[in-house]
Structures are given as structure tokens and as C-alpha cells.
C-alpha positions in Angstrom: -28.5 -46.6 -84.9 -28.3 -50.0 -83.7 -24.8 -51.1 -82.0 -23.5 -54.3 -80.1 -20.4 -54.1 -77.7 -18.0 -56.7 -76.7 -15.5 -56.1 -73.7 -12.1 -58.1 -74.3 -10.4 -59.5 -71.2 -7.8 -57.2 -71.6 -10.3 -54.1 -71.3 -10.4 -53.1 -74.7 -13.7 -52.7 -76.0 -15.5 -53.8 -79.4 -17.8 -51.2 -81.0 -20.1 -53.1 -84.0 -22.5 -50.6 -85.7 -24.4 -52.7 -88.4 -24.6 -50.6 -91.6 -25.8 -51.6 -95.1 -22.9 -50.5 -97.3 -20.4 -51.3 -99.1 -17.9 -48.5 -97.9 -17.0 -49.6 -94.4 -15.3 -47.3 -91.6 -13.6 -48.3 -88.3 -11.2 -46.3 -85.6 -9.0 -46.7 -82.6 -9.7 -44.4 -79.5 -7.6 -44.1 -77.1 -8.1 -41.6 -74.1 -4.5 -40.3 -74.0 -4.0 -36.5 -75.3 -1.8 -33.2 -75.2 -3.4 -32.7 -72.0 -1.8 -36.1 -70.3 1.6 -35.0 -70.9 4.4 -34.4 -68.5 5.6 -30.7 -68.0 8.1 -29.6 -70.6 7.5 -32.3 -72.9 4.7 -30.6 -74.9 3.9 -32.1 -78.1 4.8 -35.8 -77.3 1.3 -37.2 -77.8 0.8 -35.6 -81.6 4.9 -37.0 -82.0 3.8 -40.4 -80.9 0.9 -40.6 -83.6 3.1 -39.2 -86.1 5.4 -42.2 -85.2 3.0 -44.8 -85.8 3.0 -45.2 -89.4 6.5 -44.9 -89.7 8.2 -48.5 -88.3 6.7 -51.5 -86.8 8.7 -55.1 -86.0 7.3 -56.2 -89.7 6.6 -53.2 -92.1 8.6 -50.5 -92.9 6.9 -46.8 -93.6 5.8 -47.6 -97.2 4.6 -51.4 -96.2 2.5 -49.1 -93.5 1.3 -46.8 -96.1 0.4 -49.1 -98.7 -1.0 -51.4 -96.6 -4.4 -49.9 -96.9 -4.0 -47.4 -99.8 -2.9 -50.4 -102.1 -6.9 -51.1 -102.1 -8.1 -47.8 -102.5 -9.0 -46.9 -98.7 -8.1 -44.0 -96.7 -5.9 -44.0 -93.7 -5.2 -41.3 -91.3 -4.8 -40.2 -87.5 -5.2 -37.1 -85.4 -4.6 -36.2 -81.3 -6.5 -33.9 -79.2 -6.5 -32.5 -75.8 -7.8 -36.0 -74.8 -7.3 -38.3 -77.5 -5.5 -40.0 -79.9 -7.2 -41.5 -83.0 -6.5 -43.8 -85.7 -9.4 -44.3 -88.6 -9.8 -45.6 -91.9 -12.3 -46.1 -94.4 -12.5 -48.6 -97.1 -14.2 -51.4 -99.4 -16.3 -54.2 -97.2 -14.2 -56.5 -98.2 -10.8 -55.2 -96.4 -12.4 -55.4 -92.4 -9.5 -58.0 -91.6 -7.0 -56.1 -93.5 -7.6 -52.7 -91.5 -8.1 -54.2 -88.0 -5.1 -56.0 -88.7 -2.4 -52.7 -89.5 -4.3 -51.0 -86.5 -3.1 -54.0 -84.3 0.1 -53.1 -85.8 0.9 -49.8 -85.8 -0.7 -49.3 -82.0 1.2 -52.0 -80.4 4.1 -53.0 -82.6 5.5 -49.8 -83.7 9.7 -49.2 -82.6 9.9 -46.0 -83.1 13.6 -45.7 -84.9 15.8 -42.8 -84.2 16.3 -42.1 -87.6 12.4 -41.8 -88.4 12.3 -39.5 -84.9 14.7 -37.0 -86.1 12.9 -36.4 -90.0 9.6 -36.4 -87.8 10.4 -34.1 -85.2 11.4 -31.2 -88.5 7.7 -32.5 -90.1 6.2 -31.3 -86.9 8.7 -28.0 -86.3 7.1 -27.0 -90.1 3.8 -28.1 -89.1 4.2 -25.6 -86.0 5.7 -23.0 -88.3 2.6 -23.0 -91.2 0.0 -22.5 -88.1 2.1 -20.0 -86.6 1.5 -18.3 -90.3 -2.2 -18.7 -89.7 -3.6 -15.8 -87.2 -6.9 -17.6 -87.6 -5.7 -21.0 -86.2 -3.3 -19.6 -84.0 -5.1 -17.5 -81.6 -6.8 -20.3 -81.0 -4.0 -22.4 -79.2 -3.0 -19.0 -77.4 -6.2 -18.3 -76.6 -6.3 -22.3 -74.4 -3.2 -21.5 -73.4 -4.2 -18.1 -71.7 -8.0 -19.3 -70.6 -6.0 -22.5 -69.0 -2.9 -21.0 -67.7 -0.3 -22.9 -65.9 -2.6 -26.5 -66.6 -1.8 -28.7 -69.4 -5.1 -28.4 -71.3 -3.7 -24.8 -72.1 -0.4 -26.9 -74.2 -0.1 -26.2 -77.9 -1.4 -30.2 -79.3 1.6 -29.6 -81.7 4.2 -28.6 -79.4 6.6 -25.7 -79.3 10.1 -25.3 -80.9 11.4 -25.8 -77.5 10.2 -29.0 -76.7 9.6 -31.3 -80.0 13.4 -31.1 -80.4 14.5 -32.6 -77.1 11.4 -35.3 -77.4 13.3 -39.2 -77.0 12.5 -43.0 -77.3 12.2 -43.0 -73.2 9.6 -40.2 -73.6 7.7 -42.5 -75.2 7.4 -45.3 -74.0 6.8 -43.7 -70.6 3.9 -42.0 -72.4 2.5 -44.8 -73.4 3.0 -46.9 -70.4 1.5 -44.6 -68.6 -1.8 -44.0 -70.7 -2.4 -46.2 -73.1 -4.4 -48.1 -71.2 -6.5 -51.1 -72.4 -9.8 -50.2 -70.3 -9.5 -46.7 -72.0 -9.5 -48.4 -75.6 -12.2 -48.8 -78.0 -11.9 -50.1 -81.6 -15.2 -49.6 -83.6 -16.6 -50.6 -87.3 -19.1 -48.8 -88.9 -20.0 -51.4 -92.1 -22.0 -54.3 -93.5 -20.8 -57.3 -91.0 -22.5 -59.3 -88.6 -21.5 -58.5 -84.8 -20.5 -61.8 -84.3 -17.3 -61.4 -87.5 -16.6 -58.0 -85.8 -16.1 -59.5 -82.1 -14.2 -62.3 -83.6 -11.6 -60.4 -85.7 -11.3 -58.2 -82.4 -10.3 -60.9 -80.6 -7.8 -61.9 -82.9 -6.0 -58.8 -83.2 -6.3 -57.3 -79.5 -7.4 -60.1 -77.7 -3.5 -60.6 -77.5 -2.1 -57.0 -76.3 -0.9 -56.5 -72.6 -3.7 -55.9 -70.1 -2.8 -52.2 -68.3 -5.9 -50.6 -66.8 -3.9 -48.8 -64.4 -2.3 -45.6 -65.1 -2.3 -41.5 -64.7 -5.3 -39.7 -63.4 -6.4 -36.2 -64.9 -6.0 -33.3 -62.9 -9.1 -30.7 -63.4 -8.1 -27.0 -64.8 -8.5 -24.3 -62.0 -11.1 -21.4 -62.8 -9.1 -18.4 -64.0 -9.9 -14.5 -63.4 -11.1 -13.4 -66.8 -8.3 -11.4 -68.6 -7.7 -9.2 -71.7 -4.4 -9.3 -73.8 -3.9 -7.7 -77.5 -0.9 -8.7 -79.1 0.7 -6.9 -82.2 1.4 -9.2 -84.8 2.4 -8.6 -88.5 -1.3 -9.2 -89.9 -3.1 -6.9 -91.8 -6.6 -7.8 -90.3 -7.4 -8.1 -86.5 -8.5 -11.2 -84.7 -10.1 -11.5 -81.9 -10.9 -14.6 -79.3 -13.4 -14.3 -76.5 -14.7 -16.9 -74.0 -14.7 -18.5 -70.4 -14.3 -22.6 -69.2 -17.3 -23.6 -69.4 -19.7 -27.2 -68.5 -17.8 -30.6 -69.3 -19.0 -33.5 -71.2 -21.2 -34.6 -68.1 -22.8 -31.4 -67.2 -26.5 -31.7 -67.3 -26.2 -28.1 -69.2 -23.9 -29.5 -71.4 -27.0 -30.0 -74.4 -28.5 -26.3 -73.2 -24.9 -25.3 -74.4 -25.1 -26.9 -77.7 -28.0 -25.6 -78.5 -27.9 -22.2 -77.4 -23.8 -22.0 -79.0 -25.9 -23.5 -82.8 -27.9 -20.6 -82.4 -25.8 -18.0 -81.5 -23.0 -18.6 -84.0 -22.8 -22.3 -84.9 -23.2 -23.8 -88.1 -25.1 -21.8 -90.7 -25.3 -18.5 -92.1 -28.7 -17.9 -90.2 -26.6 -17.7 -86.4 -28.1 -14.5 -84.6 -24.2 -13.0 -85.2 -23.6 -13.6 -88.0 -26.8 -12.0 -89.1 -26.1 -9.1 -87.1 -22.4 -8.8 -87.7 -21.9 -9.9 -91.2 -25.2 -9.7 -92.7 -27.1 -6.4 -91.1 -23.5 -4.2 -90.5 -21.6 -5.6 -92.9 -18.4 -5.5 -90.6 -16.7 -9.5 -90.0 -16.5 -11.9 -93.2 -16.4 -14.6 -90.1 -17.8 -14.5 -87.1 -18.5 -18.2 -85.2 -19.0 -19.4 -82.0 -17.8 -22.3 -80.8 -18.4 -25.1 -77.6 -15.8 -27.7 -76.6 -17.0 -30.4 -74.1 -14.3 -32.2 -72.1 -13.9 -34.8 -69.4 -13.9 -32.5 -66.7 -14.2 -28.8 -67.8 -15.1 -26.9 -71.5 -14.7 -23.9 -73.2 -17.4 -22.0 -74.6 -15.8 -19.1 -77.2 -16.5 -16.3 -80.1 -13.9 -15.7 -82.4 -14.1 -12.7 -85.4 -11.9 -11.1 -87.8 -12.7 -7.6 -88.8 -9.9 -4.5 -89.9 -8.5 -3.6 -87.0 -10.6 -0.6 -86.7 -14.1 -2.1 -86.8 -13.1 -4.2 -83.5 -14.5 -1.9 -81.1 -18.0 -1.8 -82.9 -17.8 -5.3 -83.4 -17.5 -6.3 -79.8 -20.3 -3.3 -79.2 -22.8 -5.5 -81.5 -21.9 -9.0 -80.1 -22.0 -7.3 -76.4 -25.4 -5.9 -77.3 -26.7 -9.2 -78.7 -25.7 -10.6 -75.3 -27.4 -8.5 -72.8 -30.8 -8.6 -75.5 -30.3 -12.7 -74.4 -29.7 -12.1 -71.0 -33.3 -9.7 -71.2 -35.4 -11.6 -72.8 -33.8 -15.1 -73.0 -35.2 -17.0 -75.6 -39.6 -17.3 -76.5 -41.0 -20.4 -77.3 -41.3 -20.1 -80.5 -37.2 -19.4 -80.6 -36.4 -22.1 -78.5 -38.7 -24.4 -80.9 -36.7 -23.3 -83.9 -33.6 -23.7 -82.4 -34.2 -27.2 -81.4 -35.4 -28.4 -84.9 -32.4 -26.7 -86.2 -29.8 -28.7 -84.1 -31.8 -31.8 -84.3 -31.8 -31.1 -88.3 -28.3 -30.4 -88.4 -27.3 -33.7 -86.4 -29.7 -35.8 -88.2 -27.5 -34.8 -91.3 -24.1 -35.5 -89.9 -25.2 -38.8 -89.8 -24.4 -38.9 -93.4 -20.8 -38.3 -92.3 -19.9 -42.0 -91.4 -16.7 -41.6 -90.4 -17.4 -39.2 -88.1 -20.3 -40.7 -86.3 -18.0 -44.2 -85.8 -15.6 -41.7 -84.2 -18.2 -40.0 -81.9 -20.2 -43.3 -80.8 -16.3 -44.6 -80.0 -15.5 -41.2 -77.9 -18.7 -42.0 -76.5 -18.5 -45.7 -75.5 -14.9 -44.0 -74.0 -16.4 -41.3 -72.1 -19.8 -42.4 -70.7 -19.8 -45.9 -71.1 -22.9 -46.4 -73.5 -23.9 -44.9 -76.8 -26.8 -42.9 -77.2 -29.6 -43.3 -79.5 -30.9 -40.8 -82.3 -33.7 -40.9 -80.7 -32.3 -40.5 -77.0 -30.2 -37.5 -78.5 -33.5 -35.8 -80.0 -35.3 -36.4 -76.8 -32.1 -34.3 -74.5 -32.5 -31.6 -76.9 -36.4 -31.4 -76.9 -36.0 -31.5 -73.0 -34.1 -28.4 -73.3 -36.7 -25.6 -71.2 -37.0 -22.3 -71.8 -35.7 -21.8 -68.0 -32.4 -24.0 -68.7 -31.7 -21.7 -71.3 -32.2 -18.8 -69.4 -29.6 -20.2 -66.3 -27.5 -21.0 -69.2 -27.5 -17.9 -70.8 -26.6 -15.7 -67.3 -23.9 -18.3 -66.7 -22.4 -17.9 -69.8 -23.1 -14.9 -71.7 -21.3 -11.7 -69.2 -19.2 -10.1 -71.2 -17.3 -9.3 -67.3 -16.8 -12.7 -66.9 -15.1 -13.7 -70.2 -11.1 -13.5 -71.2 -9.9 -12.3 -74.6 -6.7 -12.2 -77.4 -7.0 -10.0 -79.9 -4.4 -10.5 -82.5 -3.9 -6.8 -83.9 -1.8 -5.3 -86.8 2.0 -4.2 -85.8 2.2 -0.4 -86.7 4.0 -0.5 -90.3 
């Protein structure tokens, strides 16, 4: 897909994807995350995007709210390890409308007290309903065990602990510190001209602060692998295995992909689930999953089975490993894997807001945007070899941690 960028004097870059439509889609990246925070103030990054659509120095929370909705269009925000996002879609028409709120809540909000305090016990709920959710939970223990003592292993929400004693001065230092302009990029996904994208970027961030100085990321440390079972008061086990595995610029990193699609990716046809679910009958889920960051990545398997079937299950998957590790993949597999993936991506592209998001974490990351095409050839490049490496790097059951979240005796 075609796209133009335009670099503001102040850093912040403008991503302008041509796109005949008339539903439009743009976001705000910023490279500032969970992972960025100081030590005992977990949560602040998620508390700071909550924030944003609650005061600026010219709309209240309903004049932020209806700003957008008013016409029909969707507005909403999430934070990851490495990120904080803002995104909306709506009618062509509303392109000045959008960029203009953006400016807004990014750069003018004032973060009352009074908003803080009704936030913080949103967020303490928000914490609580995961908490009720083995499925989601294990997950941020799970980081928090494979990343021990590092920040990439902090709960994105927080704990009970820390989203209490969260202050104004906490934020601002946040933001001072990493929001910075170079590490910005505002992208539109819809029927415009470049040239009307660039200029309504100027307009609305041409103005904001240059800061392109700021925190740098420390990397993770590798870990021993380790086991842990906790009792919990479930009535089904789960269980969460995996290692830290090749960051975003890797050259294994697409290998990973591919291989993590057909092992337990998207699908019902992923070699575990047709073992696990559909041959033995034995997990109702079983997924794998690959997370590429800046400087590290987490490659993972997660199941839920009665407590039980666990044994047998990680038999299977364990078995399905070392047939890998054997054989590796034949051309004919690896051929089918790649038209799968390719496939697969191909369709997301139907998913517009997503793909303005990833071309904008892109443009963050790497600097440049790759092609559908460019992305089809990495995949088709993939060798049967590269898999192989790949495969004895990552798949030793020896070398992987685990949680296993197991019924409490009644």
C-alpha cells in the first residue's frame, strides 16, 4: 500500500496512506509504555491514557467524548509494554475534526485531581475483573516471572499497591521524560491527498514543544527457565509456557512468525490444536503466541484443560516438539505454511484500523514501512534451514519457564 511521510521540525512524523473510502482511520503512536516506568510506580502509563479524555484547558470529559461520537465515529486508546496509542475512525469528512482532539487531548490535557481520584478506582476494578479471569491473568504473571526483577515483567494495569499512591508530579515526569516528539507518529488511513494530510499536521503539531531527548531502554536479562504452580480457586487448570525470545529486529524474527502460525496461531488447522483438541480431545484452547519487542520477545503456549489432563497435555505438546526438532519442517510444509501466513496477512488488511496502527508502530520502530509485497517476499525467503535453527532455539522443553494456575483443593 502506497504511503507518503512528512517529518515536522519538532520530530513528529506524518504518516499519509492514500485509501479510497469513505470511512477514514488515523492514530497517535507514541513510544512510551508500562515498560518505561520508574520502580514502584507501576501502572502510571495506562493512568495517563485513561487521563486524557478526561480534562483539557478547553473541553471538559463530555466535550472530549462527544467531540467525535457527536458524528458517529469511534474513539478509543490503549498502552502496551512500549506504547501508548490513541485511534479513531470516522466519516471522510471529520479529518480536521479528529486530528484536531488528538492535538488536544495529547498535549493540552491538566489532569484534575478530582478526575485522578474516580480514575485511579476505574483502574483498581479494571485490575480486579482480570484478576477474575485465570485466562488473562496468567498471562501478566507469567511476564512478570519470565522477566523478573525488569520492568517488561510490570502488570500494564498496575497493582493495588501502586495505582493508589499514583500523583500529578508522576505524570508529568512521565511524560517529560518520554513523550518525546522524534518518537511520535500521527497516521491517516483515508481518501485525502498527502499534501491536506501534511498540512493539517502541521497545523495541529507543528506547534507542540520539540523534546527528542529523554530515557533510554534498558534490555531484559536472560532468565534460568523455572516452574511454578499456583493454587487458585478455579475449577479448570491453566497453564503458560515459554522463553524470551528474538526482538522486532532479529533477522529470525519472520522464521518465528511463521513457525508460531503453524504451530498454534490463528486457525483451527495449528499442528496443536489438531493434536490437542481435535485428535485427543483434551483442551477446548490451546494457542501459541509470539510477541516482538524493541529489544527482546516472548515466544509462549498457553492451554486450559481439567486439572487432571495437564500432565498428558504437556506429554502431547512435548512430543509435537521433539517430532519438530527430528524432522523440522519438508518443503511441502514449509510451502503451506508460508501461503497460510501470507493468506492470513493479506486478509488483515481488511482490518483498517489495525493496519494504520501497525504501519505507525512501524514508521516508530524501523524507520520505513514495508510493502505487501516486501512482507510476502521476508516470508517466502524463509529456508527450510532457518526453520530448522529456529526450531532448536526455541522449541526445548529444558529451556522454557512455566505457571500453571491449578484448582485449590475444595
Amino acid at each position: 500500500m502506497e504511503y507518503f511521510v512528512h517529518t515536522l521540525p519538532n520530530g513528529i512524523r506524518i504518516l499519509a496512506v492514500p485509501a479510497a473510502s469513505s470511512i477514514s482511520h488515523a492514530c497517535v503512536i507514541v513510544n512510551a509504555g508500562s515498560r518505561d516506568e520508574p520502580q514502584g510506580k507501576d501502572g502510571l502509563a495506562h493512568f495517563i491514557e485513561h487521563l486524557l479524555f478526561k480534562r483539557t484547558a478547553k473541553r471538559n470529559t463530555s466535550q472530549i467524548l462527544n467531540r467525535l461520537e457527536s458524528v458517529g465515529a469511534d474513539l478509543n486508546a490503549y498502552t502496551t509494554k512500549e506504547y501508548t496509542c490513541v485511534h479513531a475512525s470516522f466519516l471522510q469528512p471529520y479529518l480536521d475534526r479528529s486530528l484536531e482532539l488528538f492535538q488536544d487531548i495529547l498535549f493540552q490535557s491538566v489532569f484534575p485531581e478530582d478526575e485522578m481520584e474516580k480514575e485511579k478506582n476505574v483502574i483498581l476494578d479494571e485490575i480486579a475483573s482480570y484478576r477474575d479471569q485465570p485466562e488473562e491473568a496468567i498471562n501478566d504473571d507469567f511476564e512478570d516471572l519470565l522477566f523478573a526483577g525488569h520492568s517488561l515483567g510490570r502488570n500494564i494495569l498496575g497493582t493495588t499497591d501502586t495505582v493508589p499512591q499514583l500523583n500529578r508530579q508522576d505524570i508529568h515526569s512521565f511524560i517529560t521524560e518520554n513523550y518525546r516528539t522524534d518518537q511520535i507518529v500521527v497516521a491517516i488511513l483515508g481518501n485525502y491527498k498527502a499534501a491536506k494530510v501534511f498540512k493539517l499536521g502541521e497545523k495541529y503539531f507543528g506547534e507542540v514543544r520539540e523534546k527528542t531527548t529523554g530515557r533510554d531502554r534498558n534490555p531484559p536479562q536472560q532468565q534460568p527457565a523455572v516452574q511454578l504452580t499456583e493454587e487458585k480457586p478455579i475449577f479448570q487448570s491453566h497453564v503458560l509456557l515459554g522463553k524470551a525470545s528474538y526482538s522486532i529486529h532479529h533477522p529470525h524474527k519472520t522464521g518465528l512468525l511463521l513457525l508460531n502460525n503453524l504451530l498454534g496461531g490463528n486457525g483451527m488447522s495449528s499442528i496443536l490444536n489438531l493434536q490437542i483438541r481435535e485428535r485427543h480431545g483434551i483442551a477446548y484452547t490451546i494457542e501459541s503466541g509470539y510477541v516482538p519487542l524493541s529489544d527482546t520477545g516472548l515466544f509462549s503456549i498457553y492451554f486450559g484443560t481439567d486439572k487432571e489432563k495437564v500432565p498428558r497435555t504437556l506429554q502431547l505438546v512435548y512430543r509435537e516438539f521433539k517430532k519438530l526438532r527430528d524432522n523440522g519442517l519438508n518443503e511441502l510444509q514449509l510451502q503451506r505454511a508460508k501461503h497460510k501466513l501470507i493468506g492470513q496477512i493479506a486478509l488483515g488488511e481488511e482490518n483498517r484500523i489495525g493496519l494504520i496502527i501497525s504501519m505507525a508502530k512501524s514508521l516508530c520502530d524501523h524507520g520505513y514501512v514495508d510493502s505487501l509485497d516486501v512482507v510476502f517476499a521476508k516470508i517466502e525467503a524463509v529456508s527450510r534451514s532457518q526453520i530448522h535453527d529456529i526450531i532448536m532455539e526455541t522449541l526445548d522443553e529444558r529451556e522454557l519457564s512455566s505457571l500453571t494456575f491449578s484448582p485449590a483443593p475444595e
